[in-house]
N, CA and C atoms as an extended XYZ file, in Angstrom:
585
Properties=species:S:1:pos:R:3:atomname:S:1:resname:S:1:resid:I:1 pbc="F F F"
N       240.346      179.761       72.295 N   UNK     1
C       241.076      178.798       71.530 CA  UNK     1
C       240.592      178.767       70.080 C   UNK     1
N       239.183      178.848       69.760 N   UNK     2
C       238.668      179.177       68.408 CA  UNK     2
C       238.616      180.117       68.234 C   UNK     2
N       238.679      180.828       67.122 N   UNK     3
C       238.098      181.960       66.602 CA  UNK     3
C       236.832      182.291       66.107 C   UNK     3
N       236.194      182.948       66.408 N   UNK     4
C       234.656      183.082       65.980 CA  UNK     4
C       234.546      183.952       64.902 C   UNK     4
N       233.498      183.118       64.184 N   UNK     5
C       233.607      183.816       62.584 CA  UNK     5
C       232.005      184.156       62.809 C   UNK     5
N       231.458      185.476       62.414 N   UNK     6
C       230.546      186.227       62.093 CA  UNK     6
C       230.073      186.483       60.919 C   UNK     6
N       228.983      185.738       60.744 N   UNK     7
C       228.569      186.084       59.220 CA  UNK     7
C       227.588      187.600       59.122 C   UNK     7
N       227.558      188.214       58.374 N   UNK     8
C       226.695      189.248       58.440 CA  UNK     8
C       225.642      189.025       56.454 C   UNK     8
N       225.094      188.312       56.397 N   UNK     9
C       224.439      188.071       55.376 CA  UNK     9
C       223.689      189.511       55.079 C   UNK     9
N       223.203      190.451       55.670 N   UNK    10
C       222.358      191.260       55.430 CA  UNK    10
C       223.255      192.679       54.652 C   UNK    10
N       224.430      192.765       54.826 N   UNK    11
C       224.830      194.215       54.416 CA  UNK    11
C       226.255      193.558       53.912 C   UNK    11
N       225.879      193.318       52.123 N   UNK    12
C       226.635      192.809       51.232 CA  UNK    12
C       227.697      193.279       50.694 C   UNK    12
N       227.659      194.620       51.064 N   UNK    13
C       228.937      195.685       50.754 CA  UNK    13
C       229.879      195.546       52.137 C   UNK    13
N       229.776      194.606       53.408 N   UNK    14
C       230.802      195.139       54.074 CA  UNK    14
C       231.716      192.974       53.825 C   UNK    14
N       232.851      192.959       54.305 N   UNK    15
C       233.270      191.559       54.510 CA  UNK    15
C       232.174      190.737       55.171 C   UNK    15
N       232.275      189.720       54.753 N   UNK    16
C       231.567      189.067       55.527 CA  UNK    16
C       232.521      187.384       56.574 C   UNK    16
N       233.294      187.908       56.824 N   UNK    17
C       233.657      186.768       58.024 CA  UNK    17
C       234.707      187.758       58.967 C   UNK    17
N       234.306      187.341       60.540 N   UNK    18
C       235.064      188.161       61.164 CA  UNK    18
C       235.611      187.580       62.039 C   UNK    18
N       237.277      187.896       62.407 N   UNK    19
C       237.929      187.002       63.575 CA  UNK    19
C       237.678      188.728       64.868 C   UNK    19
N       237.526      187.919       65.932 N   UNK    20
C       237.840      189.057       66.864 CA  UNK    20
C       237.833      190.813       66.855 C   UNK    20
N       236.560      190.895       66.044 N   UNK    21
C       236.549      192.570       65.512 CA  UNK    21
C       236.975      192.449       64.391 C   UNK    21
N       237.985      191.834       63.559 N   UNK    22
C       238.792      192.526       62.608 CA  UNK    22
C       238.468      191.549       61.593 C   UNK    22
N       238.780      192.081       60.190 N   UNK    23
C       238.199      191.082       59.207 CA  UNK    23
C       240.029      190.671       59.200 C   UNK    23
N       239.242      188.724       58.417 N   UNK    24
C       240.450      188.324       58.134 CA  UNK    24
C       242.061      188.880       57.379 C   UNK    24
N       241.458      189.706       56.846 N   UNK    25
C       242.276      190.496       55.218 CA  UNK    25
C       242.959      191.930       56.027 C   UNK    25
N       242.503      191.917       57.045 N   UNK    26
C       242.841      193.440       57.900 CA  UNK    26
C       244.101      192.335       58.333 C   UNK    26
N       244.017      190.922       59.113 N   UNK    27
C       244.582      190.523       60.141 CA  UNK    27
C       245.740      190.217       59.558 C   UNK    27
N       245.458      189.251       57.839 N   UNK    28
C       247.018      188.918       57.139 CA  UNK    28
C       247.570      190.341       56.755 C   UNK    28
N       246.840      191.314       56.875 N   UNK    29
C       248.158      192.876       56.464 CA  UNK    29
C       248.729      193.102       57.462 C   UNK    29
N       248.279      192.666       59.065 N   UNK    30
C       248.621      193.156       60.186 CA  UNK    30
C       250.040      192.035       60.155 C   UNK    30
N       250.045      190.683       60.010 N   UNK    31
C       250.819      190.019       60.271 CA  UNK    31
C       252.018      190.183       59.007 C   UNK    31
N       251.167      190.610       57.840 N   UNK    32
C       252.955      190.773       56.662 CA  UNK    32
C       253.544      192.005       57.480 C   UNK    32
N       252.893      193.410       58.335 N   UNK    33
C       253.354      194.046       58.688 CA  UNK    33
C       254.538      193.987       59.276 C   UNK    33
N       253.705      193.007       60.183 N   UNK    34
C       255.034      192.737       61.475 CA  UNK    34
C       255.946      191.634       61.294 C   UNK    34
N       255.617      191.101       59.968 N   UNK    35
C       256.351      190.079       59.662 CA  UNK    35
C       257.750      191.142       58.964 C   UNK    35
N       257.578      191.922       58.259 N   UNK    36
C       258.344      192.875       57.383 CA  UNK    36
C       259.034      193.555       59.091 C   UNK    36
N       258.963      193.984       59.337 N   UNK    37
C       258.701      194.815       60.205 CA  UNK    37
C       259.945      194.045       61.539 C   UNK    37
N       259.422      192.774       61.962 N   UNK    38
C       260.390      191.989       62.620 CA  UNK    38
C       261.821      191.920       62.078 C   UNK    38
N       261.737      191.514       61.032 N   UNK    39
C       262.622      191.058       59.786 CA  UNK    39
C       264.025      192.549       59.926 C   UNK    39
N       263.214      193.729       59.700 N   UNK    40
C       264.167      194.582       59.408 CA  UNK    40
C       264.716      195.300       60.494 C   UNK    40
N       264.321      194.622       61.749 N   UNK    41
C       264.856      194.686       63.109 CA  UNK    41
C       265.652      194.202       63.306 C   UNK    41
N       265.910      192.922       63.124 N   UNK    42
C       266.664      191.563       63.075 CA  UNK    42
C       267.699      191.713       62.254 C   UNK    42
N       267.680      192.308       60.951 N   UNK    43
C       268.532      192.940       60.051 CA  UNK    43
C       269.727      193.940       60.399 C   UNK    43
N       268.785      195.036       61.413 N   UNK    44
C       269.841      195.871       61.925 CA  UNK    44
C       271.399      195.201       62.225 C   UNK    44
N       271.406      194.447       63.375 N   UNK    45
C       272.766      193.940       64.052 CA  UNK    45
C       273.751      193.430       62.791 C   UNK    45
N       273.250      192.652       62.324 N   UNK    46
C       273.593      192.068       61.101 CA  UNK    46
C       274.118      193.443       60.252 C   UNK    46
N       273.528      194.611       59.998 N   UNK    47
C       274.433      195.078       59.503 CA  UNK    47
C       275.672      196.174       59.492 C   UNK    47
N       275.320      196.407       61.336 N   UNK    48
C       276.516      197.077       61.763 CA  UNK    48
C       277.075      195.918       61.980 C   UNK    48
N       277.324      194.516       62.393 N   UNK    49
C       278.056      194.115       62.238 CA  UNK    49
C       279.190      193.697       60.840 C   UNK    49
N       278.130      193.951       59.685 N   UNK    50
C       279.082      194.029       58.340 CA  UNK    50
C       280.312      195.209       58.724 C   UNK    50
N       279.826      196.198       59.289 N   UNK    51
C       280.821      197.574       59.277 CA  UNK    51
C       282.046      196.927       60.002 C   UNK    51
N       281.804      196.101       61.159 N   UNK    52
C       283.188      195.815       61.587 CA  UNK    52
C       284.023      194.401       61.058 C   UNK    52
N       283.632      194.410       59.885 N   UNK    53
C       284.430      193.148       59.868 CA  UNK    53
C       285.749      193.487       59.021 C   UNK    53
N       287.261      192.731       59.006 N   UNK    54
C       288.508      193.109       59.035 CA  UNK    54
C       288.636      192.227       57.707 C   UNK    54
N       289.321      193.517       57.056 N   UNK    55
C       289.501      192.713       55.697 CA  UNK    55
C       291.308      192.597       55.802 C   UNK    55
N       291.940      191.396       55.432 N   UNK    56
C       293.338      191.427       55.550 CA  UNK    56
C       293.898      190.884       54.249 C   UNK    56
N       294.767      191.836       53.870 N   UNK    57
C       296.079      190.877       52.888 CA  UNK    57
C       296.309      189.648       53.629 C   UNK    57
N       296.498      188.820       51.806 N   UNK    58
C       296.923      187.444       52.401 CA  UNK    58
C       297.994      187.331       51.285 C   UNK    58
N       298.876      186.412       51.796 N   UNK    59
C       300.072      185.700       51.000 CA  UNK    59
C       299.567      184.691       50.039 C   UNK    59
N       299.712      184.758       48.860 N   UNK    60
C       299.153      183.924       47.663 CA  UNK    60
C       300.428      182.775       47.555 C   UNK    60
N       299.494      182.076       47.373 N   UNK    61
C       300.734      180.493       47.466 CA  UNK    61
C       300.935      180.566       45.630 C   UNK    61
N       301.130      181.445       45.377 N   UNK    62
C       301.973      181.253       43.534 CA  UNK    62
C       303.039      182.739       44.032 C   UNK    62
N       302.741      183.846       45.321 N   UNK    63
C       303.211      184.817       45.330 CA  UNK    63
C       304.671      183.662       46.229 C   UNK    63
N       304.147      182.971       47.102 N   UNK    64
C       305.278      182.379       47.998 CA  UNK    64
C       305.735      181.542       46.889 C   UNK    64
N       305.643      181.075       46.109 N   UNK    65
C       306.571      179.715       45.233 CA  UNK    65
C       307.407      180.593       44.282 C   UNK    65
N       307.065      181.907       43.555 N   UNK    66
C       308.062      182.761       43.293 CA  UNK    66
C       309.115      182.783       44.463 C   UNK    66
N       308.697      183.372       45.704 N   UNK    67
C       309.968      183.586       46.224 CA  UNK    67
C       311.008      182.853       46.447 C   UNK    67
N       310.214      181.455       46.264 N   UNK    68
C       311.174      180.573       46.549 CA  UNK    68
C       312.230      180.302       45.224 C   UNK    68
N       311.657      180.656       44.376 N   UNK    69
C       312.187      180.238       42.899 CA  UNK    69
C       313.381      181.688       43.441 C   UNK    69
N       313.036      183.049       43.221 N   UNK    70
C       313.478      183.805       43.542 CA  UNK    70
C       314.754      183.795       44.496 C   UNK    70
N       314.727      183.204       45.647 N   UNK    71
C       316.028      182.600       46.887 CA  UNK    71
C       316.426      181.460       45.805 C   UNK    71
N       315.911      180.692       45.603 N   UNK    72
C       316.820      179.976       44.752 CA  UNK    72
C       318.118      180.386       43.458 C   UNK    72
N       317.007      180.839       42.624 N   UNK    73
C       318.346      181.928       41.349 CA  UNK    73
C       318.981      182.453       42.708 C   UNK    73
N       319.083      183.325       43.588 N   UNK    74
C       320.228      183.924       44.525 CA  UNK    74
C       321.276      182.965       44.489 C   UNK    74
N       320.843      181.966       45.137 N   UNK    75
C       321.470      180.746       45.601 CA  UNK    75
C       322.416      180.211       44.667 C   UNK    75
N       322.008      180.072       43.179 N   UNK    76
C       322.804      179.415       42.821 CA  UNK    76
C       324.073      181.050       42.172 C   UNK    76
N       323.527      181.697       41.559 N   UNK    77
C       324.629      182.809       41.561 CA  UNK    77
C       325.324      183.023       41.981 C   UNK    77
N       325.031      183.278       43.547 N   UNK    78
C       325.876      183.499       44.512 CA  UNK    78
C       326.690      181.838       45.419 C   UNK    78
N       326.831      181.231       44.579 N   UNK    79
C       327.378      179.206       44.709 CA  UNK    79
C       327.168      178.961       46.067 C   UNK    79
N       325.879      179.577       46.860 N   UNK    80
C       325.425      179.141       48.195 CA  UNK    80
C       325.529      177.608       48.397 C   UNK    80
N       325.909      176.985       49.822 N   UNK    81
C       325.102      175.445       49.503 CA  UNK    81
C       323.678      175.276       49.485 C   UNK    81
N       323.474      174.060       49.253 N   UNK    82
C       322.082      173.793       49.586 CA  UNK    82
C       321.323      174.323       50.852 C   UNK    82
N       320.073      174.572       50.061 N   UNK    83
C       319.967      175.361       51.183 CA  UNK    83
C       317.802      174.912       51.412 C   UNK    83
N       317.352      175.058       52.768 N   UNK    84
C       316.244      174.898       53.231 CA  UNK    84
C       315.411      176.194       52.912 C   UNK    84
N       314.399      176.209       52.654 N   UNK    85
C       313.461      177.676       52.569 CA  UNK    85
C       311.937      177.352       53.042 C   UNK    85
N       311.468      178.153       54.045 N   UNK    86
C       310.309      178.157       54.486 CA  UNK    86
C       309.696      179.532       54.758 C   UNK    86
N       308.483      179.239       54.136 N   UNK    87
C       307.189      180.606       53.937 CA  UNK    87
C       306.270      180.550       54.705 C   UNK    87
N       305.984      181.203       55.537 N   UNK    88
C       304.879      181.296       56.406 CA  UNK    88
C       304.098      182.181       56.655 C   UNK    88
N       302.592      181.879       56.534 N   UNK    89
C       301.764      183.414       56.531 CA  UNK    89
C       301.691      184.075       57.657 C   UNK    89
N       301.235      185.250       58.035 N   UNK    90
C       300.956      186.186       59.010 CA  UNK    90
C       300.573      185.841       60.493 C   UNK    90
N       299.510      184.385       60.019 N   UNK    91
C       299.256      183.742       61.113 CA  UNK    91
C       300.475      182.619       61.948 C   UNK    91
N       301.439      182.778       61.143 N   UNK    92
C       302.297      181.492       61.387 CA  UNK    92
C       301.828      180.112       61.827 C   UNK    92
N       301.440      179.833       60.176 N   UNK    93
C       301.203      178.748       59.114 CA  UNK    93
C       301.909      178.619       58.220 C   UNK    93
N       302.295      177.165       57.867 N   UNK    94
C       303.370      177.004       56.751 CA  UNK    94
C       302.874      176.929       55.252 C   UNK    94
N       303.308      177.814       54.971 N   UNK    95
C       302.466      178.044       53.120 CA  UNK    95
C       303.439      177.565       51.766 C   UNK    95
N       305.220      177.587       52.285 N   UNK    96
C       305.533      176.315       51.612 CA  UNK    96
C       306.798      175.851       52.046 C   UNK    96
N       307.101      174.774       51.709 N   UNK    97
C       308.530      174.667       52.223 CA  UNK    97
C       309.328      174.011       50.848 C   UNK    97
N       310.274      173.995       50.733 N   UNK    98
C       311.677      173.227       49.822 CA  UNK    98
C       312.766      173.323       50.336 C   UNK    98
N       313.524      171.994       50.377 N   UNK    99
C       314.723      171.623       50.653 CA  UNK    99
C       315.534      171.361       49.395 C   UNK    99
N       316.564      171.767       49.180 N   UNK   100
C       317.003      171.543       47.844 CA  UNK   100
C       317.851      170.117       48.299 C   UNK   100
N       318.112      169.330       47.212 N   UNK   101
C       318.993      168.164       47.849 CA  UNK   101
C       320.236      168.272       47.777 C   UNK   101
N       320.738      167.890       48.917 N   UNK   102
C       322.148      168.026       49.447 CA  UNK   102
C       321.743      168.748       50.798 C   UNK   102
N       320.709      169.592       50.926 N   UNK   103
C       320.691      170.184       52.260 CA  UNK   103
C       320.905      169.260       53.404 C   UNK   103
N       321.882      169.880       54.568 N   UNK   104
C       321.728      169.024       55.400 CA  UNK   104
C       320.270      169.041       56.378 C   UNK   104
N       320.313      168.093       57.071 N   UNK   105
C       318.959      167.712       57.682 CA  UNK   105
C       318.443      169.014       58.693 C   UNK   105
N       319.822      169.296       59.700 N   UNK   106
C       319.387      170.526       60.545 CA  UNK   106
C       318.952      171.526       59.844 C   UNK   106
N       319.098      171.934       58.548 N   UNK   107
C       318.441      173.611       57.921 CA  UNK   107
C       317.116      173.397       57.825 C   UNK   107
N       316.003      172.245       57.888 N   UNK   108
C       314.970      171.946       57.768 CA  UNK   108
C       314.471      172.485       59.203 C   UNK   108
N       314.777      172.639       60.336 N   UNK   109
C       314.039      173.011       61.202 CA  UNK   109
C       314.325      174.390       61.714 C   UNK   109
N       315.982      174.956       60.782 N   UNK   110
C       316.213      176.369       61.313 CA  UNK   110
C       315.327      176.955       60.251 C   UNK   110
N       315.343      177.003       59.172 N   UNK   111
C       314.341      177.478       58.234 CA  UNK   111
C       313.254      177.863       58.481 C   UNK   111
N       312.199      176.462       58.938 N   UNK   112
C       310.559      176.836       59.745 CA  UNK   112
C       310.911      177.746       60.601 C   UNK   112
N       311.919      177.549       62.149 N   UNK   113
C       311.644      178.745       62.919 CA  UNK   113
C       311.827      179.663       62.486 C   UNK   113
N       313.173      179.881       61.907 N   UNK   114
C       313.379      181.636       61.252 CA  UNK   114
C       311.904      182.085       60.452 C   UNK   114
N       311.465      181.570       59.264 N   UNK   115
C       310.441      181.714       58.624 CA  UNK   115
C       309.188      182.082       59.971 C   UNK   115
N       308.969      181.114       60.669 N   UNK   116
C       307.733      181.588       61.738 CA  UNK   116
C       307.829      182.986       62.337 C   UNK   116
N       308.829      182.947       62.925 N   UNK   117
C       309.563      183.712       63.697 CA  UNK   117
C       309.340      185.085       63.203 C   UNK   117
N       309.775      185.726       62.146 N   UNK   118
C       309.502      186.470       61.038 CA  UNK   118
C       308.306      186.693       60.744 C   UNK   118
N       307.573      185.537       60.438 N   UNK   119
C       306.142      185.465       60.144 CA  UNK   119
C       305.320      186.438       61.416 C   UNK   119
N       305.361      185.431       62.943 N   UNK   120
C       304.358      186.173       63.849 CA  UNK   120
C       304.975      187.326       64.619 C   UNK   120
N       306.093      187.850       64.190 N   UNK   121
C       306.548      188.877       65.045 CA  UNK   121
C       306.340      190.372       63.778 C   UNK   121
N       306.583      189.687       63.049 N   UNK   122
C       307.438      191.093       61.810 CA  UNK   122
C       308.478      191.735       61.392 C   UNK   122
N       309.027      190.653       62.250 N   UNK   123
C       310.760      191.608       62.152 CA  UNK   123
C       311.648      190.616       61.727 C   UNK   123
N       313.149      190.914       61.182 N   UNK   124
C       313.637      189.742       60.653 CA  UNK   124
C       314.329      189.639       61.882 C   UNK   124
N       314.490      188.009       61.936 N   UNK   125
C       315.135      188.137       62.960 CA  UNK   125
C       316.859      188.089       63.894 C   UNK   125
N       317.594      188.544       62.895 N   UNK   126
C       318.797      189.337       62.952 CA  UNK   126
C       318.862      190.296       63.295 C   UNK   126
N       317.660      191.240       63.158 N   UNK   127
C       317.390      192.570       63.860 CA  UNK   127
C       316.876      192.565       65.613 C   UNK   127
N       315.406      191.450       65.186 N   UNK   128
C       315.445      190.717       66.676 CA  UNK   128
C       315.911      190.324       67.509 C   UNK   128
N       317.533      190.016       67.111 N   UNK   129
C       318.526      189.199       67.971 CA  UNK   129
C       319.493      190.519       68.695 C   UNK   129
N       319.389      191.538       67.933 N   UNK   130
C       320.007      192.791       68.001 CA  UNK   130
C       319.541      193.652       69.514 C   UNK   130
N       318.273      193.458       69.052 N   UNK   131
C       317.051      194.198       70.032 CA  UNK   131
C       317.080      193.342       71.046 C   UNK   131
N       317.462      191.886       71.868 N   UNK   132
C       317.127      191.041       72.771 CA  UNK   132
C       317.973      191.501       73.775 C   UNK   132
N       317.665      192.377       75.014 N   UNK   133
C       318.473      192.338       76.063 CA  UNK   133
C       318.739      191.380       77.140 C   UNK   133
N       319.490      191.737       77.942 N   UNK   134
C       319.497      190.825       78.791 CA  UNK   134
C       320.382      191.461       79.914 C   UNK   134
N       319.188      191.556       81.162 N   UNK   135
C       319.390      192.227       81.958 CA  UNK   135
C       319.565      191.692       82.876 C   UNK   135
N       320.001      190.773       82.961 N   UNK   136
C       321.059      189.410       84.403 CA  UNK   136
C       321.719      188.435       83.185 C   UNK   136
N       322.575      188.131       83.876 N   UNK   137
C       323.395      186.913       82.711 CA  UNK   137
C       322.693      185.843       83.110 C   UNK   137
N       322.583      185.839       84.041 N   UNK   138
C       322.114      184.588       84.724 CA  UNK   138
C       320.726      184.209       84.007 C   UNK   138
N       319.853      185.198       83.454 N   UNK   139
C       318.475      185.096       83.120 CA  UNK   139
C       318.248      185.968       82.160 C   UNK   139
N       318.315      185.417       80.701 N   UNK   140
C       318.164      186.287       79.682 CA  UNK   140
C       316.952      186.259       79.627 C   UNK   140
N       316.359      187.440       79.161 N   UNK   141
C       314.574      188.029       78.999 CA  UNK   141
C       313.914      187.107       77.793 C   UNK   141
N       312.535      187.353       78.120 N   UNK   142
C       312.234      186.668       76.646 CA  UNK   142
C       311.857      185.595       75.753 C   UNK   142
N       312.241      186.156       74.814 N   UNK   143
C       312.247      185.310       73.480 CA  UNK   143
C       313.270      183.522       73.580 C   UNK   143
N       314.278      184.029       74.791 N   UNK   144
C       315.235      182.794       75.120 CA  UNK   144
C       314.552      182.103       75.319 C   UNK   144
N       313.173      182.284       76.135 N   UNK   145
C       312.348      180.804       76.608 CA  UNK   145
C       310.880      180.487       75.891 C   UNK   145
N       310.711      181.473       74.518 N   UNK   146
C       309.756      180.811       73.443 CA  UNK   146
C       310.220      180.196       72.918 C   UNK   146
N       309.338      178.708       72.990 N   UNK   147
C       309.391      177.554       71.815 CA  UNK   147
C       309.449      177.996       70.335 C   UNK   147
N       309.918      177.317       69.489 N   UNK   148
C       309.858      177.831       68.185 CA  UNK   148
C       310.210      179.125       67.378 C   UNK   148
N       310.830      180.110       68.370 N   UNK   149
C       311.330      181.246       67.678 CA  UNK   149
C       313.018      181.412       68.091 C   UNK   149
N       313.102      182.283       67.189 N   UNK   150
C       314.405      182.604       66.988 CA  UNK   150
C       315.292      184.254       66.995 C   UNK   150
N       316.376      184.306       67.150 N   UNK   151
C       317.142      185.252       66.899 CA  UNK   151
C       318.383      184.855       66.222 C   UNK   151
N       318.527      184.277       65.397 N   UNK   152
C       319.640      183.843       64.529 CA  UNK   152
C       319.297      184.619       63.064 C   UNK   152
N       320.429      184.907       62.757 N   UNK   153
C       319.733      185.582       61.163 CA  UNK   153
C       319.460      184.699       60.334 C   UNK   153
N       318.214      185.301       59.402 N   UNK   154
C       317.974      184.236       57.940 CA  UNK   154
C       316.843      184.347       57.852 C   UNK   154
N       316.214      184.967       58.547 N   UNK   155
C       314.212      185.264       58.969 CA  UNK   155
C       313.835      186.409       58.426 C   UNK   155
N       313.319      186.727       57.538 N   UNK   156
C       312.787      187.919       56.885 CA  UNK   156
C       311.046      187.986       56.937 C   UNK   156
N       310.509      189.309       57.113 N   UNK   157
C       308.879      189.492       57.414 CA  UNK   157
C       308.924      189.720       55.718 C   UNK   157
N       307.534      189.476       55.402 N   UNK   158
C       307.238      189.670       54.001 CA  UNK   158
C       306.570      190.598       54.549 C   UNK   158
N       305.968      191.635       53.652 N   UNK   159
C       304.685      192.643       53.698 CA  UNK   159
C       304.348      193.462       52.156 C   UNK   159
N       303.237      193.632       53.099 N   UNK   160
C       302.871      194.030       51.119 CA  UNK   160
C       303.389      195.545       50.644 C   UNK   160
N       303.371      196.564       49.818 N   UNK   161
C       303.631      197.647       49.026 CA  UNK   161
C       303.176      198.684       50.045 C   UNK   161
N       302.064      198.209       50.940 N   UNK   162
C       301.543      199.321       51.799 CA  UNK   162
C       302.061      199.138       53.036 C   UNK   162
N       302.586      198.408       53.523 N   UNK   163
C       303.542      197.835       54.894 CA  UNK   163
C       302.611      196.764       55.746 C   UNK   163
N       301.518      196.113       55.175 N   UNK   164
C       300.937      194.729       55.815 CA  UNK   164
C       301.935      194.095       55.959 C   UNK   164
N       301.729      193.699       57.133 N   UNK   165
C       302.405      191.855       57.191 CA  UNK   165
C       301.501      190.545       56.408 C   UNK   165
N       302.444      190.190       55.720 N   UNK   166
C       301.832      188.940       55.144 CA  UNK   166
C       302.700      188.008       55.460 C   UNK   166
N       303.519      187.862       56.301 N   UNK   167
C       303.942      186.621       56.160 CA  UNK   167
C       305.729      186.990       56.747 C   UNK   167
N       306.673      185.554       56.538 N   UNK   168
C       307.624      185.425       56.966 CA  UNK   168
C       308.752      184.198       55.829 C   UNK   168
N       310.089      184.946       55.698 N   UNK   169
C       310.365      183.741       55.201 CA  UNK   169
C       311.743      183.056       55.717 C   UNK   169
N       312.283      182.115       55.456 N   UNK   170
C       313.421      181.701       56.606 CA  UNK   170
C       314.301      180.904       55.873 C   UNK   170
N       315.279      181.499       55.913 N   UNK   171
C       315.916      179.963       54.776 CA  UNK   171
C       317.801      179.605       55.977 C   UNK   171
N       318.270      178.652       55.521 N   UNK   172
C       319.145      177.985       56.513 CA  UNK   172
C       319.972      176.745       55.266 C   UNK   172
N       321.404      177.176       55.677 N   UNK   173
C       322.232      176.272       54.897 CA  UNK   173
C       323.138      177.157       54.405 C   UNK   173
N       323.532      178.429       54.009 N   UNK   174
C       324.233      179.570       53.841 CA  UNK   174
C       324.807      180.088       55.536 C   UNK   174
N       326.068      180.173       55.354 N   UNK   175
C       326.310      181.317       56.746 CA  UNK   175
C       324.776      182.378       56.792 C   UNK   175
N       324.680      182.271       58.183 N   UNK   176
C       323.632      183.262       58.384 CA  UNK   176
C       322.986      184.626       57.497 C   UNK   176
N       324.065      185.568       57.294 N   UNK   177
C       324.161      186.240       56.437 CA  UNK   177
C       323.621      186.373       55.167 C   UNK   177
N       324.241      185.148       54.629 N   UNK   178
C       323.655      185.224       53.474 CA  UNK   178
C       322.207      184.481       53.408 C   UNK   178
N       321.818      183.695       54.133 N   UNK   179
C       320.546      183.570       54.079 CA  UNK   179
C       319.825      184.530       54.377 C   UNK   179
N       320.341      185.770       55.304 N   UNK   180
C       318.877      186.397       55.374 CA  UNK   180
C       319.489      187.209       53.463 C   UNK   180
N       320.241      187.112       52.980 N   UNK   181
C       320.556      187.673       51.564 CA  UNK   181
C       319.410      187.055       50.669 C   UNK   181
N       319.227      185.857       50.919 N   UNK   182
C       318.752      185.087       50.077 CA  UNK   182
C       317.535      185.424       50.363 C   UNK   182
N       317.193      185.428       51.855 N   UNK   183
C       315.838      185.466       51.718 CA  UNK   183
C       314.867      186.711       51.170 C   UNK   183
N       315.572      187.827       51.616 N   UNK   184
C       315.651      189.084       50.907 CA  UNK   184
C       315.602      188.977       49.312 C   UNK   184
N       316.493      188.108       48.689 N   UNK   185
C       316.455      188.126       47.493 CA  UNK   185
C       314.889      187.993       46.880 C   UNK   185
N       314.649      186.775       47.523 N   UNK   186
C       313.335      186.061       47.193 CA  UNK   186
C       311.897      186.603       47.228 C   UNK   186
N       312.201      187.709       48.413 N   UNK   187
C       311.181      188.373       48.608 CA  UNK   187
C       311.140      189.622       47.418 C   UNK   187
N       311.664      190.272       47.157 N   UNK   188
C       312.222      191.770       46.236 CA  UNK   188
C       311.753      190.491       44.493 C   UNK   188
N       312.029      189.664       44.483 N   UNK   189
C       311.670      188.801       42.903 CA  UNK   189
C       309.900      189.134       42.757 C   UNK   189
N       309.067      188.940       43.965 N   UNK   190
C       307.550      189.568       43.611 CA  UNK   190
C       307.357      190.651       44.331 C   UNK   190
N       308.135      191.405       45.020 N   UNK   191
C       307.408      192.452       45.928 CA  UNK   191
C       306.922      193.592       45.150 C   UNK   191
N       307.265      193.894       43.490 N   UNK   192
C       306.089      194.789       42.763 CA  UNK   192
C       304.427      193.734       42.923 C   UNK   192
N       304.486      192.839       42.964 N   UNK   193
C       303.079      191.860       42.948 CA  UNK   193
C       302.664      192.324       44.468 C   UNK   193
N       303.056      192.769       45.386 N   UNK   194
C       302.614      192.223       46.745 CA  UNK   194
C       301.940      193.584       47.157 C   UNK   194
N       300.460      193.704       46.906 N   UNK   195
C       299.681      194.695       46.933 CA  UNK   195
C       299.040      195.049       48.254 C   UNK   195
C-alpha cells in the first residue's frame, strides 16, 4: 500500500529515492509513455470512424424561398389562381410554405403532401401515379394505403446539378398540370445555384 523510498546517501552520482526498483523519474516516463501511448489507441476508432461519415447536400432555405418567388412569377404570367406552395427537404421536413391569398383552404394540404411526397420518394408524383399498379380492383397496391402521400400531379423532387435529392416541392390551386408547371418553374429559377 506504501511505497518504499530508499535513500542511498553514500554513492552521490546515482538518484537517490527509490519506488519498487525503479527511480521515481524512470516511473513518470513510464506513465507519460503509456499515457501517450493509451491515448493513441483510443484515437484509432475515432478515426476510422471519421472515414465513414456521410456528407449530404442540403436545401438552403434562401435556395427554397427563390423557388417559391420563382412558382410564383409562373403563376402570375401564366393568370394561374391562387395558388399553395410547399418545400420540403430530403428528409421530409417542411422548409417553407406560402399560400398566396385567395387560395382556397384545400390547396394547403394538397401542396404539403405533393411537396412530401416528392420530397421522400424522388419522383414527381404524376409520374408516380403513372407507375402505381393495381393488380385486383378490389385492392390497389401500395402507396393507396400511405398516409400523407400522393399520386396526383403537382409534386416535383428537387436535386442538385449532380442528381442528389434535396428535397421536394408541391404546389395546388392550378389544374394539376399546371402546378406540376409551376412547380417545375420554380425549381429551374435556382437550379444553376443547386450544387
Amino acid at each position: 500500500m506504501y511505497d518504499r523510498i530508499l535513500c542511498r546517501c553514500s554513492e552521490p552520482d546515482k538518484p537517490t529515492r527509490q519506488v519498487h526498483g525503479s527511480t521515481i523519474r524512470e516511473q513518470e516516463m513510464i506513465k507519460r509513455i503509456l499515457t501517450t501511448a493509451t491515448l493513441a489507441v483510443m484515437a484509432l476508432p475515432m478515426a476510422a470512424n471519421g472515414a465513414g461519415i456521410h456528407q449530404q447536400d442540403v436545401l438552403s432555405l434562401s435556395a427554397a424561398e427563390a423557388m417559391i418567388a420563382g412558382c410564383t412569377a409562373f403563376a402570375a404570367e401564366n393568370n394561374l389562381a391562387a395558388l399553395s406552395m410547399a418545400i420540403y427537404d430530403a428528409s421530409g421536413n417542411l422548409k417553407v410554405f406560402k399560400r398566396q391569398d385567395g387560395a382556397m383552404t384545400v390547396t394547403v394540404e394538397f401542396a404539403h403532401i405533393k411537396g412530401r411526397t416528392a420530397a421522400v420518394l424522388g419522383m414527381a408524383t404524376g409520374a408516380l401515379g403513372d407507375d402505381v399498379e393495381f393488380a385486383d380492383k378490389e385492392r390497389p397496391m401500395g402507396i393507396s394505403y400511405a398516409d400523407n402521400l400522393t399520386v396526383v400531379q403537382g409534386g416535383v423532387p428537387i436535386r442538385s446539378q449532380g442528381g442528389a435529392l434535396l428535397g421536394g416541392m408541391g404546389v395546388s390551386g392550378a389544374p394539376a398540370a399546371m402546378d406540376e408547371a409551376c412547380a417545375n418553374a420554380g425549381i429551374e429559377a435556382v437550379q444553376a445555384d443547386l450544387k
